[in-house]
C-alpha positions in Angstrom: 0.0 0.0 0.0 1.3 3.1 -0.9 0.7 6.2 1.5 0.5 9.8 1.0 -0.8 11.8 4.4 0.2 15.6 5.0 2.2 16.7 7.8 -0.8 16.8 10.1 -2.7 13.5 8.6 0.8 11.5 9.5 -0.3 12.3 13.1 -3.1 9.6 12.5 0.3 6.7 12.6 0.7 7.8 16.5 -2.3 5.8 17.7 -2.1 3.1 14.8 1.2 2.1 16.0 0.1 2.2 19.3 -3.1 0.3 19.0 -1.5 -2.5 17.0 1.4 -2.6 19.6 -1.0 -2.7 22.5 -3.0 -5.8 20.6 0.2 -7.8 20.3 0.7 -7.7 24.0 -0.2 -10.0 26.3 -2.3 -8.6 28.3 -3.3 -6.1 25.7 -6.0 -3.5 27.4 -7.1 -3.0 23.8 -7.5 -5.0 21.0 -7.2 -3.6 17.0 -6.3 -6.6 14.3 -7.4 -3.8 11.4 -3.6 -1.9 13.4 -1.7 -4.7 13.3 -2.4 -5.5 10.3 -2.2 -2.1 8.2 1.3 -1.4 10.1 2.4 -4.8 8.5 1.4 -4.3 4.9 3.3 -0.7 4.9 5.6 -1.7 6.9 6.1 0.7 8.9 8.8 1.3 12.1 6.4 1.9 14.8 9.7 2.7 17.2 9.3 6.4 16.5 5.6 6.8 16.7 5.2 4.8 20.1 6.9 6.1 23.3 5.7 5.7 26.3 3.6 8.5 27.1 1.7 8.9 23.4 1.2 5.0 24.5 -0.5 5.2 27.4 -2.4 8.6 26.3 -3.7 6.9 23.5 -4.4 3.7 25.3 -6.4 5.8 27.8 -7.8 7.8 25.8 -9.4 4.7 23.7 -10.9 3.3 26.3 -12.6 6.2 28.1 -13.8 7.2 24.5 -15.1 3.8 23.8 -16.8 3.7 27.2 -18.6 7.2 26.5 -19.7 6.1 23.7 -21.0 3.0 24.3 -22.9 4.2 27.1 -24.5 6.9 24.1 -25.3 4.1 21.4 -27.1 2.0 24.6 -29.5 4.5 25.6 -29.7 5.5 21.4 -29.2 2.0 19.2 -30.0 4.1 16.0 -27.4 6.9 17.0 -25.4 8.6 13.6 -22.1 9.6 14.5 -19.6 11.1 12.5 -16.3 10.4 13.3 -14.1 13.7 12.4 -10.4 13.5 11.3 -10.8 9.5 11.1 -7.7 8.4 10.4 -6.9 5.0 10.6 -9.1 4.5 13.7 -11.4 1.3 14.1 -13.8 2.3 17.1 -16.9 1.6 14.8 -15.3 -2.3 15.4 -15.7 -1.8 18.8 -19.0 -0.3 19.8 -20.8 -1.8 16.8 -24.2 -2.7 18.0 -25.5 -3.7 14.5 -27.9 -0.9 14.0 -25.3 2.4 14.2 -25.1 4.5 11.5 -21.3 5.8 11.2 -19.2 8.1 9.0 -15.8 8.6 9.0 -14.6 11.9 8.0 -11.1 13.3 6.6 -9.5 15.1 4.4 -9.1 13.7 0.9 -5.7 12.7 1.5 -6.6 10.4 4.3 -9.7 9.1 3.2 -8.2 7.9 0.0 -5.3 6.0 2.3 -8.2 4.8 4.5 -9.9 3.0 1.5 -6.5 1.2 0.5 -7.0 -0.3 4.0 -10.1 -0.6 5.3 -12.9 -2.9 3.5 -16.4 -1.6 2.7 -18.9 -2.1 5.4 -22.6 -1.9 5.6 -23.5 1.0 8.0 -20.0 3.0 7.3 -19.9 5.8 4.6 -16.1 7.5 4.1 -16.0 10.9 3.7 -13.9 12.9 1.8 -13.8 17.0 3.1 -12.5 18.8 5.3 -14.3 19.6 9.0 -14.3 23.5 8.4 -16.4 23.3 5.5 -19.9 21.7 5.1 -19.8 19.7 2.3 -19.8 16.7 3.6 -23.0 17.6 6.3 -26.3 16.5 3.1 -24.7 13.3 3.8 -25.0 12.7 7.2 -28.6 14.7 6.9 -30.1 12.1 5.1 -28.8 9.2 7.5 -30.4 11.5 10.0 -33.6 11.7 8.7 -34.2 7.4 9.2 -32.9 8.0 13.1 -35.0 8.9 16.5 -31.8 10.2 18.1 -29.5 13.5 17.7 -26.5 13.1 15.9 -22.7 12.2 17.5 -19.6 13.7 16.4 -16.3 12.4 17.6 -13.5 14.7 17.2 -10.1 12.5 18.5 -6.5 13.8 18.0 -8.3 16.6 16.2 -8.8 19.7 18.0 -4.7 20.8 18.5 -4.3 21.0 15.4 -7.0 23.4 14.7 -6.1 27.6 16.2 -9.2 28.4 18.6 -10.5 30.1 15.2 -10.9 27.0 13.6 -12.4 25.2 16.0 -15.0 27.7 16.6 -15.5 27.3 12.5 -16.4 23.7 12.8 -18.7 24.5 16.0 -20.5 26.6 13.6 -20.6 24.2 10.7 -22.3 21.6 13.7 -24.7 24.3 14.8 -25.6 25.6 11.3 -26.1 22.3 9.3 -27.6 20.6 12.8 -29.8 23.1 14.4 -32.0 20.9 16.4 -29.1 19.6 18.3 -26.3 17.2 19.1 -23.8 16.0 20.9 -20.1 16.6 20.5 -17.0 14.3 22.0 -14.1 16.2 21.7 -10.3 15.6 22.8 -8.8 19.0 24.7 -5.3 19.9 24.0 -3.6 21.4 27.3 -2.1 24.8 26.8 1.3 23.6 28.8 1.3 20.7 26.3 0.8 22.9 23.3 3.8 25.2 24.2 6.3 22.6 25.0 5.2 20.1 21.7 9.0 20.4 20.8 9.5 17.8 23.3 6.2 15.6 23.2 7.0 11.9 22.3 6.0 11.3 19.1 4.5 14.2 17.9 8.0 16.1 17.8 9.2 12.9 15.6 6.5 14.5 12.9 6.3 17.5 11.1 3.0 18.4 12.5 2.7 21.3 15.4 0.0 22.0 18.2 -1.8 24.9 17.2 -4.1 25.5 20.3 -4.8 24.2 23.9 -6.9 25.5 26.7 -7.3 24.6 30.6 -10.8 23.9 30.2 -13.7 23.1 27.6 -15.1 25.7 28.7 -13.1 27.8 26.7 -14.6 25.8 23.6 -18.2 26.0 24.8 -17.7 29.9 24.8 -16.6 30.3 21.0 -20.1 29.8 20.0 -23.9 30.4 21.7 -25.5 27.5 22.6 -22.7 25.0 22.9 -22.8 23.6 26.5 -20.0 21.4 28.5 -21.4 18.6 29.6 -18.6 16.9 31.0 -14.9 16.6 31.0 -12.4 14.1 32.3 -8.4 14.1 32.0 -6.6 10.9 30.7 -5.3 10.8 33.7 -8.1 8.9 34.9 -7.2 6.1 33.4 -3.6 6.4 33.0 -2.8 6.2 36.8 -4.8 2.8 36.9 -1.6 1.4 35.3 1.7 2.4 36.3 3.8 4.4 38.6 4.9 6.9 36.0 0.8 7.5 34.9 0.1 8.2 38.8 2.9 10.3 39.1 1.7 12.0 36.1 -1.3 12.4 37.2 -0.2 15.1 40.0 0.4 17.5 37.5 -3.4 18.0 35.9 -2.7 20.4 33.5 0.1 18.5 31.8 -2.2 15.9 30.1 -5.5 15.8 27.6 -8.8 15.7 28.4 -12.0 14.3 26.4 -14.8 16.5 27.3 -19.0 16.2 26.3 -20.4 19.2 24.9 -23.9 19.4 23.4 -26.2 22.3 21.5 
C-alpha cells in the first residue's frame, strides 16, 4: 500500500502504531487486528511513533472514549455519528451494535489512504472533506432523517491542530447544518502541552505542530452560543490505573489531555 498523508494526517500513525502494539501484547487492554495488520502491509517502524507516554495517552484515551460512547449508542441504538479527522481508527469495530449509523470523516488525503485499507462495510460511509467546510453535512442529513436520536460527532486527535478560530468554525458548521441539536466528544489539547510540543513523544518525531490548547472546555463552549460542557475528564483517569509513571503523572493536571462532552 502506498501512503500519501500531510504533515498533520501523519499524526493519525501515532495511535495506529500504538493500537497495534498494544493488541500484540499479552495482556493487551485494547484490541485492534485492522492496526496490526495495516502497520504490517506498509511496513512501517512503529519505534518512533510509540513512546511511552503517546502510548498510554492513547491507550487511555481509547478506552474512556469507547466507554462514553458505548454508554450513548445503549441508551440510542440508532445513534449517527460522525467520526471527524478518522484516520486510521477502528472504534466503529468496537462499539458496533449492528444498527449504528457511522461516518468517518477526513480530508481527501486520508480518506483515499483509508480505503487502500479498510474494506467496505454496511453502515459505514467514508468521507472525503475537510471539518471547516460543510460539504460533507447533506450526507449525514439524510442518515439522519431514518434516526430517532440526535446526531454524535467524535473529534479525536483533532482539535490541536486546529487555532481556537478554527475550532470555533467547525462548532458553527455543527450548529448551522444541525440546528436541532447534538452531541459533541471532543479531545482538549492542554495549553502547557501545546507550548512545549517540541519535546512531546512522538509528535515532535513528525512534522506536525500543536496549534491550540486551553485549561478547560469551557473555553470551547464559549466560542459559539448555545454549545454547553457537559462533562470533562483528564486521561489521567485512566492512565494512573496502570503504572507508577501514569500516577505520578497524574499530580500534574494540567500537563495531560482531556476528552470532554459538549452538546447544542
Amino acid at each position: 500500500m502506498e501512503l500519501k498523508l500531510g504533515d498533520v494526517q501523519t499524526t493519525a500513525l501515532i495511535p495506529l502504531a500504538i493500537k497495534a502494539n498494544e493488541t500484540m501484547r499479552k495482556n493487551a487492554r485494547v484490541k485492534d487486528y485492522m492496526a496490526v495488520e495495516i502497520i504490517k502491509t506498509l511496513g512501517i517502524d512503529t519505534e518512533p511513533y510509540d513512546k511511552f507516554m503517546s502510548h498510554e495517552g492513547v491507550i487511555a484515551r481509547t478506552i474512556m472514549l469507547d466507554k462514553q460512547l458505548k454508554g450513548i449508542i445503549e441508551k440510542n441504538p440508532d445513534s449517527v455519528i460522525v467520526n471527524v479527522g478518522a484516520g486510521f481508527d477502528n472504534r466503529f469495530a468496537r462499539v458496533d451494535n449492528g444498527k449504528i449509523l457511522w461516518f468517518d470523516l477526513d480530508l481527501p488525503d486520508a480518506i483515499a489512504a483509508r480505503k487502500k485499507a479498510f474494506p467496505e462495510q454496511d453502515r459505514v460511509v467514508m468521507i472525503a472533506g475537510s471539518a471547516l467546510e460543510d460539504g460533507w453535512c447533506d450526507t449525514v442529513k439524510i442518515a439522519l432523517a431514518a434516526s430517532s436520536s440526535r446526531p454524535v460527532f467524535l473529534a479525536e486527535g483533532l482539535f490541536m491542530y486546529f487555532t481556537m478560530e478554527q475550532i470555533r468554525t467547525f462548532l458553527l458548521v455543527l450548529k448551522q447544518n444541525f440546528p436541532e441539536g447534538g452531541i459533541l466528544i471532543a479531545e482538549q489539547n492542554s495549553k502547557i502541552l501545546m507550548k512545549n510540543e517540541k519535546h512531546h513523544d512522538t509528535v515532535s518525531k513528525t512534522n506536525a505542530h500543536f496549534m491550540s490548547g486551553t485549561d478547560s472546555g469551557q473555553e470551547i463552549a464559549d466560542l459559539v452560543d448555545g454549545f454547553r460542557l457537559i462533562e470533562e475528564h483528564s486521561f489521567n483517569d485512566e492512565m494512573k490505573k496502570y503504572s507508577i509513571r501514569g500516577k505520578m503523572f497524574a499530580l500534574l493536571p494540567n500537563m495531560n489531555d482531556r476528552w470532554a462532552t459538549f452538546e447544542w
